[in-house]
C-alpha positions in Angstrom: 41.7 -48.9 -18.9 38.5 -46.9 -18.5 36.5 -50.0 -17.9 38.7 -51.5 -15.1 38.6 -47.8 -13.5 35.3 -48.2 -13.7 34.4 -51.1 -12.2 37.2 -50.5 -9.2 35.1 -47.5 -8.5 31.6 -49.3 -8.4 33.3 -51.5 -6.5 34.4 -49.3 -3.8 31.0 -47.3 -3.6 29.3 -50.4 -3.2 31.5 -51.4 -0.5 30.9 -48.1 1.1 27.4 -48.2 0.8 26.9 -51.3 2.4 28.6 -50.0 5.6 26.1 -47.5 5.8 24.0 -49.3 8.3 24.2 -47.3 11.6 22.4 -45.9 13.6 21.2 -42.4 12.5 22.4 -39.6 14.5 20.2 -36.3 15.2 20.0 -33.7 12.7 17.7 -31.4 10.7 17.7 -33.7 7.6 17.1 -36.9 10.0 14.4 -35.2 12.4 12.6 -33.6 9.5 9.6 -35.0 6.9 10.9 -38.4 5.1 14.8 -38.0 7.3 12.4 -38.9 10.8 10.6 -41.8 8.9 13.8 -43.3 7.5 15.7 -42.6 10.7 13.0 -44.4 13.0 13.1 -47.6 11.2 16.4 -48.2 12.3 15.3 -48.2 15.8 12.4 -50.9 15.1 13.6 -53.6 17.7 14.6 -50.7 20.6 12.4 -48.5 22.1 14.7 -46.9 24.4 17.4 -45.6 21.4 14.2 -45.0 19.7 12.7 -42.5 22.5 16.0 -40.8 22.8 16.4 -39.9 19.0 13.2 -38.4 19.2 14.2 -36.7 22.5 17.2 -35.5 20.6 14.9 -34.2 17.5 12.6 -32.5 20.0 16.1 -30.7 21.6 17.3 -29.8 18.2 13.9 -28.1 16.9 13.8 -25.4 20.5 17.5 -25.3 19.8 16.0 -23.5 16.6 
């Protein structure tokens, strides 16, 4: 029983964590250090959507 829970929940998780590919959204962990490096190479192939997170990280930080 405790194996099949197991592998039902590494199953799931997996699933989930494959559906993580979006496009990052704004924030202080994304605009911040290792977040802004990560975030940016998800905009590789657009330069536009790539401009206007950065826009958006530039808004956020004289939010602050």
């Amino acid at each position: 029983m405790n194996l099949k829970h197991s592998a039902v929940c590494v199953l799931i998780l997996s699933t989930v964590l494959m559906g993580c590919d979006e496009v990052p959204e704004a924030s202080a962990v994304n605009c911040s250090g290792r977040g802004m490096e990560s975030a940016l190479t998800a905009f590789k192939n657009d330069e536009a959507k790539r401009q206007a997170f950065i826009d958006q990280c530039d808004a956020l930080k004289k939010a602050n």
